[in-house]
C-alpha positions, 0 to 999 in steps of 0.5 A: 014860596013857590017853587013849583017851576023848579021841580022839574030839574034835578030837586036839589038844594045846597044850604050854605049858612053864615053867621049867628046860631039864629040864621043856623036855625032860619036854614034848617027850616027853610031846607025844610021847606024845600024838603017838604017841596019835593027837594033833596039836599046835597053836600057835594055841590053836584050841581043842585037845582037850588042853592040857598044862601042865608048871609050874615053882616055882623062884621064888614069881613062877614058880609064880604064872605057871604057875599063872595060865596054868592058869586063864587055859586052864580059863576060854578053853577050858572045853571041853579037858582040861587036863592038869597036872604039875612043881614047882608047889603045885595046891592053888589048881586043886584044885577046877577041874573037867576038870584031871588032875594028875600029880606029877613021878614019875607023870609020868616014868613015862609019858614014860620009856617013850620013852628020851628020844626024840622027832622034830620033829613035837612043833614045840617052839621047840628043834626048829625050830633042830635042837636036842634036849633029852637028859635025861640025869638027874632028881632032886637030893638036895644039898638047897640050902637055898633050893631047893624042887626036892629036895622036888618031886623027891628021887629020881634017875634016869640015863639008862643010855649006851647009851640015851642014844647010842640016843637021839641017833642016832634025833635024828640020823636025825630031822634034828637037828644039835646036843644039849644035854645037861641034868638036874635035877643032872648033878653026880648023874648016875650013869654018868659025865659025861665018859665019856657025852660020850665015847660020844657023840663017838665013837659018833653022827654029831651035829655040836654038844653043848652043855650046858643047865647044868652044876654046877662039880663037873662039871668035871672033868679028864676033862671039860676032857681031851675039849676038848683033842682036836683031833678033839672040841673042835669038835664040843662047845660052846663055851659053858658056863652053871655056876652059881655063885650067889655069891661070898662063903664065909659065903653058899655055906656058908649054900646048902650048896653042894658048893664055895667061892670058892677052888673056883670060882677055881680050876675057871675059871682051869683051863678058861681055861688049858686051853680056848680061846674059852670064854664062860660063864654063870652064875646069881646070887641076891642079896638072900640072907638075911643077906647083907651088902654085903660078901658081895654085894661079894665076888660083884660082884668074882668075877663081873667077874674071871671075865667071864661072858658071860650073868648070870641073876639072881634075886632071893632067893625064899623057897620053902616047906619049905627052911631058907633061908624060915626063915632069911629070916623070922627075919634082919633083911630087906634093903630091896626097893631094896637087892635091886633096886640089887644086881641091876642092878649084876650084871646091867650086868656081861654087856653088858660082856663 
């Protein structure tokens, strides 16, 4: 990215992030970038001569927000550039002037110059706790089906190892004392899961890892065998957020998700066997089209044997291009106070634990 015509301004920049811990870390480093360039960041939204915007589109709500926030800045500072990039539809910014739009490819190809690093002067909220986001992987091909990011990112990249310790031992150097490892689906990183953990362990000096979200598939005996070592297990966090979506078979089939409720059982039964002091976290789409009070049952039930720790959940959002909008509109519609009473009653689950 070029931006020396904009030196000649204030050289300053405002980040403003949405979305997934992947995006987080894709903001880090693109203020890296800028930084690099010359430029300051800011909090205060004085005026600053860039103002970058990373948008998310996971939920019809969330594109809505990214999208607000773009125009809210094009009319408070109509003097920036305002540069744009993630999941999000631009066509309703397509004729606002001064924007710059980068689609995600466009975008990794700027900040992966860098290898994932970056220090705290980007003053993101991570780096004020000593945390770096290590993006470690990009892309999904599982095609979910009520998941938008395949068609906004269907082509995958992994962060080679030794480029990963190269990266945590610069974040170690740069003050940072935990990483939390993340990607659009590490159960598609390339290079071993388990065997990157390793290399970390073994060959940097950073005191926690922790995981942004981690796919069930991950969990591997390899992955539980790290936590049995006396010498890492306290050195790896011990809270996991693994999405499960649902309990019920019929629905997981529907998602396409890669497991089913037997997988499930058996993949937290075996780190509870095997790990001690693990809380967990999951995410949770109720309102699924086509899902009956018994398959909301089936997840209610699953979700209180497994005690997650933190719930996050989302109502069902129909995203262009997938199979599940089609299913959505063409499947009788479960009513807004059914969706609304499902999702309290799973949310009321985590205070309880």
């Amino acid at each position: 990215m070029n931006t020396s015509k904009l030196k000649s301004k204030s050289k300053t920049f405002l980040a403003i992030n949405f979305g997934c811990r992947v995006n987080a870390a894709e903001t880090n480093l693109w203020s890296q970038v800028l930084i690099d360039q010359g430029f300051s960041p800011v909090i205060d939204f004085d005026s600053p001569s860039i103002i970058l915007v990373n948008t998310c589109s996971i939920t019809k709500k969330g594109e809505k927000e990214s999208i607000n926030k773009i125009k809210f800045f094009h009319k408070k500072y109509p003097k920036s550039k305002i540069i744009v990039s993630g999941c999000a539809d631009f066509k309703k910014i397509k004729n606002l002037e001064n924007i710059s739009v980068f689609n995600n490819r466009q975008k990794e190809t700027i900040i992966k110059k860098l290898s994932s690093c970056y220090n705290p002067k980007i003053k993101d909220k991570f780096s004020k706790t000593n945390r770096f986001l290590l993006k470690i992987q990009s892309g999904c091909t599982q095609f979910c089906s009520y998941c938008i990011v395949p068609f906004k990112r269907n082509y995958l990249y992994s962060l080679p190892i030794n480029k990963a310790i190269e990266t945590v031992n610069q974040a170690v150097n740069n003050g940072y004392k935990e990483i939390i490892i993340t990607g659009v689906n590490l159960d598609q990183y390339q290079h071993d899961l388990p065997s990157l953990i390793k290399k970390i362990l073994d060959e940097t000096k950073i005191k926690l890892i922790s995981f942004g979200s981690i796919p069930i598939n991950c969990l591997t005996k390899d992955f539980i065998s790290l936590y049995q070592c006396s010498e890492y297990k306290k050195r790896l966090s011990h809270f996991l957020h693994i999405p499960i979506q649902s309990g019920s078979n019929k629905i997981l089939e529907i998602m396409n998700r890669p497991y089913t409720k037997k997988d499930i059982i058996t993949k937290f039964t075996n780190l509870k066997s095997n790990i001690a002091n693990l809380k967990f976290g999951t995410d949770i789409i109720v309102g699924f089209p086509t899902e009956t009070n018994n398959d909301f049952e089936q997840t209610l039930d699953l979700c209180q044997k497994i005690s997650f720790s933190k719930i996050h959940v989302f109502k069902f959002s129909p995203r262009p291009n997938t199979s599940a909008r089609i299913l959505f509109e063409n499947s009788p519609k479960i009513s807004k106070d059914t969706i609304k009473f499902r999702s309290q009653q799973i949310s009321q689950l985590q205070s309880k634990n």
